[in-house]
C-alpha positions in Angstrom: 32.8 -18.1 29.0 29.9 -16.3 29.8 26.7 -17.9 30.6 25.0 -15.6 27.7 26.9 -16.2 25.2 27.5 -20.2 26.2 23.4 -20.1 26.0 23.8 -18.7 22.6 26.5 -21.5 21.6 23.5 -24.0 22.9 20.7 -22.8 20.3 23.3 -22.6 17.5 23.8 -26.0 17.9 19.8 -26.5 18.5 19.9 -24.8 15.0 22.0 -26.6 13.4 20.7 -30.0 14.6 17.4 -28.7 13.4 18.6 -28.1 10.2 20.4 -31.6 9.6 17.2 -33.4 11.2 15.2 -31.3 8.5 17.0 -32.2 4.9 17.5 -35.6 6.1 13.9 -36.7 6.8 11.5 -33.9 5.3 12.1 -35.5 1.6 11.5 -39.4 3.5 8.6 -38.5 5.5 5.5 -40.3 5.0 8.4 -43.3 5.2 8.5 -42.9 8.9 6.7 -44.6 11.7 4.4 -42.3 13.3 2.1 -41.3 16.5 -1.1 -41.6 15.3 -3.1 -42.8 12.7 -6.0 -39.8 13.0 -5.7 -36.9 11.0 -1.7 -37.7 11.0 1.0 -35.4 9.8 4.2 -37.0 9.1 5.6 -33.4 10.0 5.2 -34.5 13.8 7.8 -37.0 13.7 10.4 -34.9 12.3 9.6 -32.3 15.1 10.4 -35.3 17.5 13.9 -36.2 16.2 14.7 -32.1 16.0 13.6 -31.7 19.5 15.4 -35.0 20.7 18.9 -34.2 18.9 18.5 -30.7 19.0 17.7 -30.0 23.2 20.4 -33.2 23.6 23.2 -30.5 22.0 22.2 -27.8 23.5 22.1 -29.2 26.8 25.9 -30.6 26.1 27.1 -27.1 24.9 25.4 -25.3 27.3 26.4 -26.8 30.4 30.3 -27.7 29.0 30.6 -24.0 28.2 28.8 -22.3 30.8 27.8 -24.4 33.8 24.6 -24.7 35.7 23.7 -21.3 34.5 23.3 -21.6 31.2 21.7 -25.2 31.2 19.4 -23.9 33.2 18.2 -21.5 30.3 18.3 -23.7 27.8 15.7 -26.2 30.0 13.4 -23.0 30.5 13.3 -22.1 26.8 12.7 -25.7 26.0 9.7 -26.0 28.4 8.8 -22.3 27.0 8.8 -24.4 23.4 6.8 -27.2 24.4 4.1 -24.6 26.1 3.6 -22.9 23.6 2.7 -25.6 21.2 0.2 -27.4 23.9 -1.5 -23.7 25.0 -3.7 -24.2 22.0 -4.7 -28.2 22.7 -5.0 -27.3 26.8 -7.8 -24.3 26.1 -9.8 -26.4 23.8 -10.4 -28.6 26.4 -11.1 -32.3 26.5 -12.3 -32.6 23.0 -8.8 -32.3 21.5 -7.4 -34.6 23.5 -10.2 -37.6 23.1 -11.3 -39.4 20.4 -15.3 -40.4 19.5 -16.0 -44.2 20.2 -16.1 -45.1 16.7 -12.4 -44.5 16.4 -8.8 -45.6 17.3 -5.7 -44.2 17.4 -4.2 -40.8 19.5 -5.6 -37.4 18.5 -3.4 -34.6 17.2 -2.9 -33.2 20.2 -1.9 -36.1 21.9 0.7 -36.8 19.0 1.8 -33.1 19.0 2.3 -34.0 23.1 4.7 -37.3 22.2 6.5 -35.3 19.7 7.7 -32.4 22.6 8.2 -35.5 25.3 11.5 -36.0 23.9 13.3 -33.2 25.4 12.8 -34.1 29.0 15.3 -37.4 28.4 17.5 -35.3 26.1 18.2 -32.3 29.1 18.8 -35.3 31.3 21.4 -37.3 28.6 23.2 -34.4 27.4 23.7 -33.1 30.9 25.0 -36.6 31.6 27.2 -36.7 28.6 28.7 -33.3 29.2 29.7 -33.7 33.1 30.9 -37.2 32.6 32.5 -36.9 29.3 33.0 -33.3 27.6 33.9 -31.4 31.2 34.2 -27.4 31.1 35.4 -25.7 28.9 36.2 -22.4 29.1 37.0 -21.4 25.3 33.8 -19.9 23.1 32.3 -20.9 20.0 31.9 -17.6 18.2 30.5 -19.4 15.5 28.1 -21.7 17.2 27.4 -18.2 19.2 26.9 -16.4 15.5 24.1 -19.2 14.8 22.6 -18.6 17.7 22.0 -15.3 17.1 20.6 -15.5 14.1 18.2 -18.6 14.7 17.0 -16.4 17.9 16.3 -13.4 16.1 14.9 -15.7 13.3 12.5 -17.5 16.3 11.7 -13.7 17.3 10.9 -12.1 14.0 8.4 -14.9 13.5 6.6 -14.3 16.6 3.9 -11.3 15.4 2.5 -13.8 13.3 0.5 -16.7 13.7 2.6 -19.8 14.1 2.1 -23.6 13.7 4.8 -24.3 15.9 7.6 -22.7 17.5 9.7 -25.4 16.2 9.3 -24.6 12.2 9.8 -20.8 12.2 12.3 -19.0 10.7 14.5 -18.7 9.3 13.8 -22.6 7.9 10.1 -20.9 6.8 11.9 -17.9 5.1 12.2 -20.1 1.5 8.6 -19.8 1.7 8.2 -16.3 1.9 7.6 -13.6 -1.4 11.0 -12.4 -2.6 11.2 -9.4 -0.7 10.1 -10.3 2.3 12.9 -13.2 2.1 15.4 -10.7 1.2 14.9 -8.3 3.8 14.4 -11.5 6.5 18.3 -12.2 5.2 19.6 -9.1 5.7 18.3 -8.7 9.3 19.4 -12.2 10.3 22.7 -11.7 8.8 23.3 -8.7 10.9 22.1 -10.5 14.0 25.3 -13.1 12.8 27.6 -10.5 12.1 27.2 -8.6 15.3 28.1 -11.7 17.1 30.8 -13.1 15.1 34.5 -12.7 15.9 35.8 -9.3 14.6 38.9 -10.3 14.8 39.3 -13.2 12.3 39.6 -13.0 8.8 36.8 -11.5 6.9 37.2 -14.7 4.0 36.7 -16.6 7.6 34.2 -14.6 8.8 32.2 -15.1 5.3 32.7 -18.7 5.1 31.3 -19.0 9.0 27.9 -16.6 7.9 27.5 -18.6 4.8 27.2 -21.6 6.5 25.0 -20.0 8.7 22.8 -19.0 6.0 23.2 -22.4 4.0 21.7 -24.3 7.1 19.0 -22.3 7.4 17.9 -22.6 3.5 18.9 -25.8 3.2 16.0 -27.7 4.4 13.1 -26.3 2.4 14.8 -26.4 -0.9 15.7 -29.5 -0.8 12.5 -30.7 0.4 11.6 -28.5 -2.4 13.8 -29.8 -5.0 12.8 -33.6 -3.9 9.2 -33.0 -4.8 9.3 -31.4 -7.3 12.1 -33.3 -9.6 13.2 -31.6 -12.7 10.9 -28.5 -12.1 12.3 -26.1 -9.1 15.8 -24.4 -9.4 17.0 -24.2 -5.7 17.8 -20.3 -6.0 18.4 -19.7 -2.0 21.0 -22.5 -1.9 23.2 -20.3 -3.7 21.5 -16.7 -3.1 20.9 -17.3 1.0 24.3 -18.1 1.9 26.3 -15.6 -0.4 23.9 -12.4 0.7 24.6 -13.9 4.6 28.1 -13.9 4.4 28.6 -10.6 2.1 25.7 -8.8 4.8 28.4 -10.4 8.0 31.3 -9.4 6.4 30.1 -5.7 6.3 28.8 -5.6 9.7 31.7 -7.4 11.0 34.2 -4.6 9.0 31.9 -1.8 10.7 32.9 -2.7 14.0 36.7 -2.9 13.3 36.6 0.6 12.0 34.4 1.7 15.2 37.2 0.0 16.9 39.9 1.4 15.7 38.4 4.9 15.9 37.9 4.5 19.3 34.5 5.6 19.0 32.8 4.0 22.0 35.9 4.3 24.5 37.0 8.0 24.0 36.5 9.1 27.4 34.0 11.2 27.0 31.3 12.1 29.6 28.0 11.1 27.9 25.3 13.3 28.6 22.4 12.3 31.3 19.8 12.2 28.8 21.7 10.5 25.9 20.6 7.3 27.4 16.8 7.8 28.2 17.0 9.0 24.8 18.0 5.6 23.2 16.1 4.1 25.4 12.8 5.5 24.2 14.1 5.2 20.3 14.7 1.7 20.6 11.3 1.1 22.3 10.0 3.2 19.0 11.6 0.7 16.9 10.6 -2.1 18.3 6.9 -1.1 18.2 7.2 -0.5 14.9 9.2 -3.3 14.0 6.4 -5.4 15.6 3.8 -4.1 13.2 5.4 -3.9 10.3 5.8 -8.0 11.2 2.9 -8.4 11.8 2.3 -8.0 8.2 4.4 -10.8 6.9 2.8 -13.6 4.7 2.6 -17.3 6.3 2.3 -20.2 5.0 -1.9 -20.2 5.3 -2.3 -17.1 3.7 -4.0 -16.9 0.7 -6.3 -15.1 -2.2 -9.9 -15.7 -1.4 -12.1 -15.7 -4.3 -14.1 -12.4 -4.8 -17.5 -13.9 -6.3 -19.1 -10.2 -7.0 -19.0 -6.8 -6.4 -21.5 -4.1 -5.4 -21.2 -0.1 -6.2 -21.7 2.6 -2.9 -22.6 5.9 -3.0 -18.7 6.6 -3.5 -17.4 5.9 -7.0 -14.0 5.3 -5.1 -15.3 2.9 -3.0 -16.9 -0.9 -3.9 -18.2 -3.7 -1.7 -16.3 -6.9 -2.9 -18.0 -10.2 -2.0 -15.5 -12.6 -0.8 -15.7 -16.5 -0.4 -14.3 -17.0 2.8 -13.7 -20.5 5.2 -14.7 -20.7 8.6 -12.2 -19.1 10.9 -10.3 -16.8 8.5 -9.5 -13.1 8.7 -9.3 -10.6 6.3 -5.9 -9.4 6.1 -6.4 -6.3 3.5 -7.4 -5.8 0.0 -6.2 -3.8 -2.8 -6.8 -2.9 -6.2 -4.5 -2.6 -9.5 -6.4 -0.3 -11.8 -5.9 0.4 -15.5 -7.9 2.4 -17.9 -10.4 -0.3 -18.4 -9.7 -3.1 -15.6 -9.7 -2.5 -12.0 -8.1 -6.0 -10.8 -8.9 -6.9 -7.3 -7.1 -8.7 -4.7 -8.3 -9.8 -0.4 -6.1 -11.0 1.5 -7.0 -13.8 4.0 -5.3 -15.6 6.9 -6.1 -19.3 8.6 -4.5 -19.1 11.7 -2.3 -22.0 11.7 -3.4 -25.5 13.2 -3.2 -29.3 13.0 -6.7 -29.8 12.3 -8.3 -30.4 9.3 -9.8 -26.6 7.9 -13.5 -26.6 7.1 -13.5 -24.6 4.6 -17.2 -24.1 3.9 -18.3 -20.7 1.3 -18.8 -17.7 4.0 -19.2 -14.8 1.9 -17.4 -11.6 3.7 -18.3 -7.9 2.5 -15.0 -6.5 1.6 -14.5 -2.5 1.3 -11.9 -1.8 -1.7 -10.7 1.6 -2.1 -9.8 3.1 -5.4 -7.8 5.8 -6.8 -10.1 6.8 -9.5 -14.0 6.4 -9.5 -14.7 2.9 -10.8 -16.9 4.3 -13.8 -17.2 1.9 -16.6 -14.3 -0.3 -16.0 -14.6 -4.1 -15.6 -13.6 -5.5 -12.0 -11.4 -8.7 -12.7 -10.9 -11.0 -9.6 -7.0 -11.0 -9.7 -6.8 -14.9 -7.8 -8.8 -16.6 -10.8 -8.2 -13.8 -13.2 -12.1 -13.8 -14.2 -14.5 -10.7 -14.3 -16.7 -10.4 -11.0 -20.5 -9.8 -11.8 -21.7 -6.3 -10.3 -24.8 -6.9 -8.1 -27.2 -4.0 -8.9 -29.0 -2.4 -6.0 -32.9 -3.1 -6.0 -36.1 -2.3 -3.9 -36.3 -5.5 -2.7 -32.9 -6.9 -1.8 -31.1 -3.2 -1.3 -27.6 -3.8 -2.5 -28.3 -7.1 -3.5 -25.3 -8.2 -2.4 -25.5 -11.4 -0.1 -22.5 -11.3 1.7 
């Protein structure tokens, strides 16, 4: 077995781990013993147990499956993990990481710290466990190697965006997401499954491995869901998720028997010098582009911010929209849904993700909205609270009069 794709029969079984941690305790968690008592999330003791079960199966599979090797990159990713959630806590310096006189307890950081601790003893126990007890093996786990795949290209789809932690991305974030952004996050990670699963099973096989593949991955947040909200939420994805996954595998995996038998890729042929530059720079192209259209995708601290009033300019296509904003947050875009007498306006704004406590004090933000048609006489309608927005009418003293 390869060391490649032993590493990605090690984050399958990350993945999975992650996913059993995550519908067993997310519905229980403010019944768990925690870290801290400052500003504590409950969240950072469920990130403990994924990291402590998860890294101790990885480290198994990985070194029974592919040696030295691949435990080696599964120890790198995991110190990759835990950098990139303490990056943030290390460049704020010592304030993060101390508390004021007056009060007791460990910080955020310093819980966020404990919570990533746990891998160290779990590479050491499950490299233990699998020289003393498992052995080599040299067989592979194309399904475990299927999960991986799509949890990695899950952890990498999530990476344009702001993240809370590398731990919580998708595809367990994916329930959150609008209904076509979810739908086209399934499709690509069922891809990434069925280019990796074993085309030479049976598709019903094949279906029932992507399925639970997908299931694992939605799992956590609907039930979560379905726990808090009791009566009221119909868990859609627990049904949707895995059915799209496996009918999305099957396909791909089909595909590449037929480019098998066709012999397409081993014909013989010379392939031209250039071919290969070629794909080269188009899959560079795509991956550009890929990146910015991800870039785009709603998280979890997006929102609607408030638009309070609105000011005319000297283009009737054009208005100033005055937007309550907190402290820290960008403006991700703004649009406009006009009718013959409404024009309904919408800004997008983005918290980037943290542990802390958001002060979210009234900063009101000058927002340019385009129109199609010149605004005229229409009413502007502040599309988060479904209110009309007050025009502020330029004078001598204040110019626009608008105070943002």
């Amino acid at each position: 077995m390869t060391v490649l794709r032993a590493t990605l029969a090690a984050l399958g079984g990350y993945y999975f781990s992650a996913a059993v941690v995550l519908v067993v305790l997310m519905p229980v968690g403010y019944s768990l013993p925690h870290f801290g008592d400052v500003y504590y999330d409950p969240l950072v003791t469920i990130l403990a147990v994924i990291t402590a079960a998860g890294v101790f199966v990885a480290a198994v599979i990985a070194y029974s499956r592919g040696g030295l090797g691949a435990f080696v990159i599964v120890a790198i990713l995991a110190a990759l993990v835990a950098a990139s959630v303490l990056l943030p806590f290390v460049a704020a310096g010592a304030a993060a990481w101390t508390l004021p006189s007056d009060l007791h307890g460990i910080t955020p950081a310093g819980a966020i710290a404990l919570s990533v601790l746990p891998a160290v003893p779990a590479l050491f126990i499950g490299f233990l466990v699998a020289a003393r007890f498992v052995g080599r093996r040299a067989a592979g786990i194309p399904a475990l190697e299927a999960a991986g795949a799509y949890y990695l290209t899950g952890v990498a789809m999530s990476l344009p965006i702001p993240q809370l932690d590398l731990r919580l991305t998708l595809p367990f974030s994916a329930t959150y997401l609008p209904d076509v952004w979810h739908a086209g996050v399934v499709v690509a990670l069922a891809i990434a499954a069925g280019l990796v699963l074993e085309p030479r099973r049976p598709l019903k096989e094949t279906a029932a491995v992507a399925a639970a593949i997908g299931l694992a991955g939605a799992a956590p947040g609907e039930i979560s869901a379905l726990v808090g909200i009791p009566g009221g939420y119909w868990p859609v994805s627990l049904v949707v998720v895995p059915a799209a996954t496996a009918a999305v595998a099957a396909i791909v995996v089909a595909a590449r028997r037929a480019i098998v038998a066709r012999n397409w890729l081993g014909s013989g042929r010379a392939v031209p010098p250039i071919v290969m530059p070629l794909c080269g720079a188009v899959l560079a192209l795509l991956a550009v582009g890929a990146w910015s259209v991800l870039a785009t995708m709603p998280n979890s601290s997006d929102r609607n911010g408030p638009v309070e009033s609105y000011g005319r300019t000297g283009d009737e296509r054009k208005i100033v929209a005055c937007v309550l904003s907190g402290r820290g947050e960008e403006v991700l875009g703004s649009s406009a849904r006009e009718e013959r007498d409404t024009v309904t306006v919408t800004v997008r704004l983005r918290q980037p993700p943290s542990w802390y406590f958001h002060d979210l004090v009234g900063i009101s933000l000058p927002v340019v909205v385009s129109l199609r048609d010149p605004l005229g006489s229409r009413t502007v309608i502040d599309e988060r609270s479904g209110a009309m927005v007050s025009e502020l009418i330029r004078t001598e003293r204040t110019g626009f009069g608008i105070g943002c």
